[in-house]
N, C-alpha and C positions, 0 to 999 in steps of 0.2 A: 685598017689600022692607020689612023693617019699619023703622018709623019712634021713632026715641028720641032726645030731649034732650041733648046730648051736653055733658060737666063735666070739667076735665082729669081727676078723681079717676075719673071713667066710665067714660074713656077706658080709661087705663090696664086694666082690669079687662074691657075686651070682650072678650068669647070667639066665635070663631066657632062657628056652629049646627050640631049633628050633625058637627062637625069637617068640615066643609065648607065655602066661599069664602058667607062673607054680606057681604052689603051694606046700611050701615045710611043712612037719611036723614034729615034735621035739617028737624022740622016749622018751624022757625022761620026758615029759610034756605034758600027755593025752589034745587034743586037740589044744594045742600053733601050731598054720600055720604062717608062711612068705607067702604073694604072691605078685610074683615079677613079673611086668607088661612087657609087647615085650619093652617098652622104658626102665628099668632098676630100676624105681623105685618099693620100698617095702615099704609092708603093713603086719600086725600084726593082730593078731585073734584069737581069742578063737570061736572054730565050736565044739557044744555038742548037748546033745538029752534028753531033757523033756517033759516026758509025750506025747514021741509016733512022737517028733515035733524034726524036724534038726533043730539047728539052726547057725545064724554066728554073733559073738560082736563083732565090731573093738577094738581092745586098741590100735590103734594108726600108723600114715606113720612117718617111719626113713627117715633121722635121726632124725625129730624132739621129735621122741619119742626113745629114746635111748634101745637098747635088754633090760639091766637091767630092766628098769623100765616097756615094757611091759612085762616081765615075772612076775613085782610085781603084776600088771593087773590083770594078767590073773589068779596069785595064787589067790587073789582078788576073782577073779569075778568065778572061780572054786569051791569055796568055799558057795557061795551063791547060786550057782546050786544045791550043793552037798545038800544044806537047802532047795531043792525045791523051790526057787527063778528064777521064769523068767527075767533073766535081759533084754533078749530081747526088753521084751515088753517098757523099757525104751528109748530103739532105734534102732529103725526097720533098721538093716542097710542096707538089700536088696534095701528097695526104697530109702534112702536119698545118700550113701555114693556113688553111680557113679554119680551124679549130675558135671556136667560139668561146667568149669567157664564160657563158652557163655550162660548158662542154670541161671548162679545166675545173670551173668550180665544182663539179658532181664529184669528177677523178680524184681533187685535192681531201673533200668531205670525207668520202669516202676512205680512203687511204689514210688521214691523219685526222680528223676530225673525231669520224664515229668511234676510233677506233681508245684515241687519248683525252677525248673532253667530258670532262660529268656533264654535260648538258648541251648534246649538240644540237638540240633541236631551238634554240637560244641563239647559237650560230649562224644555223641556217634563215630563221628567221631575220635577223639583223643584215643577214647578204641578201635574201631574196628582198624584201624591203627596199635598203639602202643600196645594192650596187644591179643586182639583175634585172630588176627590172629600169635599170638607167642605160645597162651597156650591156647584159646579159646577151642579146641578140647578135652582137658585134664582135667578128673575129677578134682578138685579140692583141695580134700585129696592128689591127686597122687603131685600138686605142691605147696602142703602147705609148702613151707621150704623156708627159709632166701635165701639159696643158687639157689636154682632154679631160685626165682624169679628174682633173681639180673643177672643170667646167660642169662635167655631168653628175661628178659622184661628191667631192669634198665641198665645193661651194656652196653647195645649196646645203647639207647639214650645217655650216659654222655659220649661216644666214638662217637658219630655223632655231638659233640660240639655244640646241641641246646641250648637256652641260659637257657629258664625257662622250656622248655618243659618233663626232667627229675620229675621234682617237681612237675608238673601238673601232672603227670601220677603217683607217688608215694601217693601222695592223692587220686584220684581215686580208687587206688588198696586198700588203707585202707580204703577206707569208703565200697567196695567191701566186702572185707574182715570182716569186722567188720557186715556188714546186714548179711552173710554168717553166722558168729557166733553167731547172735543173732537167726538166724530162725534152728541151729541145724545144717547144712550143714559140718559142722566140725569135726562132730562125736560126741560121749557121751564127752569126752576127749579134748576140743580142747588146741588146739596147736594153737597160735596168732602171725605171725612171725611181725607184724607191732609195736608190741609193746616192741622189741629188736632193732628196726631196726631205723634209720637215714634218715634226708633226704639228696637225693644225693648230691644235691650241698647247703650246707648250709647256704651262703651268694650269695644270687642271684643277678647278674650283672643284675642290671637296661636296662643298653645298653648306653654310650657314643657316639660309634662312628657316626661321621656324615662326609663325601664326602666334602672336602673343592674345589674352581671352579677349580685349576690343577688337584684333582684326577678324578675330574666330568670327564677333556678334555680325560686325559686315559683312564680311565672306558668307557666312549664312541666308541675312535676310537679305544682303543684295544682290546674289544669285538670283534669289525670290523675285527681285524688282525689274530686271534684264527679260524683257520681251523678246529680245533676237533670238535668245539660246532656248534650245528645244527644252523641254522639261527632265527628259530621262539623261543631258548633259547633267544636268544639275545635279541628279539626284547620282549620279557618279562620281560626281566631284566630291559632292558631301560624304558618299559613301568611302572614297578616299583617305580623307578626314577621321571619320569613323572606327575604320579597321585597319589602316593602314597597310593593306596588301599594297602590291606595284600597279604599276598602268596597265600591263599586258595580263595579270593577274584579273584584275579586273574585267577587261574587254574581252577574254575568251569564257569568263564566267559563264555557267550553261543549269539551267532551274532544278535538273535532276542532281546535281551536285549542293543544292544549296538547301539544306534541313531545317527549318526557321520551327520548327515545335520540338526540336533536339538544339538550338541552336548554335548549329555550326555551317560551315562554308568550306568543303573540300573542293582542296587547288590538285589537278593531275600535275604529275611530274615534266609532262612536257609543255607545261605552261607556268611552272615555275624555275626560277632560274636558278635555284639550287639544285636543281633538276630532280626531288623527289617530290611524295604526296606529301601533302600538309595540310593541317587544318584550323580555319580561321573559328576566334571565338567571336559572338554576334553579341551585341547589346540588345538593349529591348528596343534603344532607338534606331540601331541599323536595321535590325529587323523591320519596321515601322514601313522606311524607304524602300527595302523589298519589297514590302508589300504595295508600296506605290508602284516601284518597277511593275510589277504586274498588267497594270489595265497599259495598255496598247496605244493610247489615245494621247498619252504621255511621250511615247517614245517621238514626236515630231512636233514641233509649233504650230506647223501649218498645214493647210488639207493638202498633203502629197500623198497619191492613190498608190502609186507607185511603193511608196515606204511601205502603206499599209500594206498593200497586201503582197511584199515580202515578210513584213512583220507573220502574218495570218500563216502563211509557207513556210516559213523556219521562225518554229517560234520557240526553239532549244534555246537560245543564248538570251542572257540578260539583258546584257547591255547590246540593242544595234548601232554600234558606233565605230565609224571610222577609227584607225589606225592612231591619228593625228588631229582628232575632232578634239577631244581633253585639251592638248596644247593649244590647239588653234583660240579656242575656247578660252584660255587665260593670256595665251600671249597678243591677239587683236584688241586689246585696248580691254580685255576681261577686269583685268586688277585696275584697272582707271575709275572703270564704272564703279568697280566695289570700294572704292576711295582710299586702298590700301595699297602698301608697296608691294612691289613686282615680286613674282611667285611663280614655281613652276610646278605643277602636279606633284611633283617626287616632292619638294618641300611639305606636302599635306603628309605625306610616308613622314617625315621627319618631325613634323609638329606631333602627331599621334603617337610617336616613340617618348618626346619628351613630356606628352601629359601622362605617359603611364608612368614617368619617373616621379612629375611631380606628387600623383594621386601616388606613393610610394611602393607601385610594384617591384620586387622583387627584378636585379638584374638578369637571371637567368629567364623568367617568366616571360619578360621586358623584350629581349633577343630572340625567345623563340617562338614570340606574336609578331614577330617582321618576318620569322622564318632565317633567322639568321644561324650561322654556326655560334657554337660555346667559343671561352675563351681559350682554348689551347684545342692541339688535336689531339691528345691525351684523353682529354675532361669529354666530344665530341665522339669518341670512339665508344669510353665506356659508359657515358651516360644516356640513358637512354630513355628517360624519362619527359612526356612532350609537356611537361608544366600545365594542362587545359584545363584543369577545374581553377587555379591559380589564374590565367589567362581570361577565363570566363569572370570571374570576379576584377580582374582589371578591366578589361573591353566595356563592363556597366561602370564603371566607376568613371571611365573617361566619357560616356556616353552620358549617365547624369550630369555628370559638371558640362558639357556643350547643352544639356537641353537647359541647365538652370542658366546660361549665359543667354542662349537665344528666347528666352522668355522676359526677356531686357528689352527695351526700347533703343535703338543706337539713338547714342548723344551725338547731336551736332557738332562739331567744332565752329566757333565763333569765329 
């Protein structure tokens, strides 16, 4: 264990040794350790011996816990040794402090999740996605700080232009956060970065945009004219457009769920986020684009062997596409090329609600082709009628008005 002088300017600048977990100790301060993990972060420690027993107290991970103040710590907590005081025993930090965040997130799901949300598997998805596989591996103390969090987990959502999906995932982390602090996992000490912290976007955009019948005719055939994008992107996008299920609805789509000579598209409840079964009504044009989904040859622009024959191996799902391929897909310069303004996948959910209004479906039919709730929980309880021959008759009505616009030529703009 080597032994160094420790200066806040020091500090900051420790590296661990061989990029491995060192521990450093403060010749001036019987017992005060820094240990600075292979990722760069530090930890604070008072390591003494009562009564024949080693022990180790956290006072706290920098920066949230500033040198000064664990040095007050430790005078602190040195002091009550020196009285024959096991502070230990007040918190064993052997067993709690490497507690990992995929280790509090199982605990927290469990406990509160499964036990109060209509749709935790919506939940868990949005965590595992957005924070565990960012920091999931990472004791929890190690990324207790404002800054970490916002590096690995919030900055890159409010940089990927989701609309609400920042906010959804800062609530998560705080009620994360907050069961973590109440069962000890924080240390003797804790440090609460959610209760300094903001949420990312603080006036959350509803979502206005919607597809007027000129952007529909571009959106359409300039999909068609985009060589980068694989084919079976396209035909998701459109398919988007079409039935207006969501994005995740889409991308878990699987061929045994999807009846195209019954026309319909059963969504399971753990892939939709009202968390029941529901069933899509199909036009004769969606149908069409299934049927292109079908050939394989489709699913990639280029010869990758690789795709295919995953393709050929699991050939259950509809759509093989990434997570984040949709978005990528319209937000790299996607809406440039189709010469219209900026869009995001959900906006096609919302164009598809408003042509069932224009083609005058029916608001209850209207609500329960997105899969939405009725208007009260009243009307919700006792109605129980899913509107799908009503639904079916809407889904073609919106699906001929896009085929009679995309058998249009797009006009130039002069």
């Amino acid at each position: 264990m080597p032994n160094k002088s420790i200066t806040d300017a020091s500090l900051k600048k420790l590296e661990p040794i061989n990029n491995k977990q060192t521990t450093y100790s403060d010749p001036l301060r019987k017992g005060f350790v820094i240990q600075v993990s292979p990722k760069g972060s530090k930890s604070f420690f008072y390591r003494y011996t009562l009564n024949k027993k080693a022990r180790r107290y956290s006072l706290g991970t920098y920066p949230g816990t500033s040198l000064s103040t664990a040095r007050k710590k430790w005078l602190e907590a040195s002091e009550k040794v020196a009285e024959g005081k096991d502070i230990w025993l007040f918190f064993n930090d052997e067993e709690e402090n490497e507690i990992t965040v995929d280790e509090v997130f199982k605990l927290w799901f469990e406990e509160n999740v499964v036990r109060d949300r209509k749709n935790p598997q919506q939940v868990k998805r949005n965590c595992e996605n957005h924070i565990l596989k960012q920091i999931g591996a990472m004791p929890i103390q190690e990324v207790n700080d404002i800054r970490l969090l916002n590096k690995f987990v919030l900055d890159p959502l409010k940089a990927s232009e989701q609309v609400r999906m920042p906010n959804v995932i800062f609530t998560v982390l705080s009620q994360i956060w907050r069961y973590a602090e109440q069962k000890g996992y924080l240390g003797p000490n804790p440090y609460q970065p959610f209760n300094s912290m903001v949420r990312p976007i603080k006036t959350e955009n509803k979502g206005t945009r919607v597809l007027d019948d000129d952007e529909i005719i571009k959106f359409w055939h300039g999909l068609d004219a985009i060589n980068q994008m694989s084919r079976i992107t396209k035909l998701g996008l459109k398919l988007l457009l079409l039935t207006g299920v969501r994005k995740n609805e889409l991308l878990t789509a699987e061929w045994e769920d999807v009846d195209l000579e019954n026309r319909t598209w059963s969504i399971k409840a753990e892939s939709a986020k009202s968390g029941r079964d529901w069933r899509v009504a199909l036009s004769s044009l969606a149908i069409e684009l299934f049927n292109e989904a079908k050939d394989h040859v489709h699913h990639t622009a280029y010869s990758n062997n690789a795709v295919i024959m995953e393709l050929k191996r699991n050939n259950k799902k509809v759509f093989n596409l990434g997570r984040n391929t949709l978005d990528q897909a319209v937000n790299r310069g996607g809406y440039t090329k189709l010469k219209i303004d900026k869009f995001v996948p959900h906006d096609l959910r919302r164009s598809h609600r408003t042509l069932l209004a224009r083609m005058g479906v029916s608001y209850h039919a209207g609500e329960k082709a997105l899969d939405h709730s009725l208007r009260t929980g009243v009307e919700e309880t006792y109605n129980k009628y899913d509107y799908f021959e009503e639904r079916l008759e809407g889904a073609e009505l919106v699906g001929e008005h896009i085929r009679g616009l995309i058998t249009q030529p797009i006009v130039e703009e002069a």
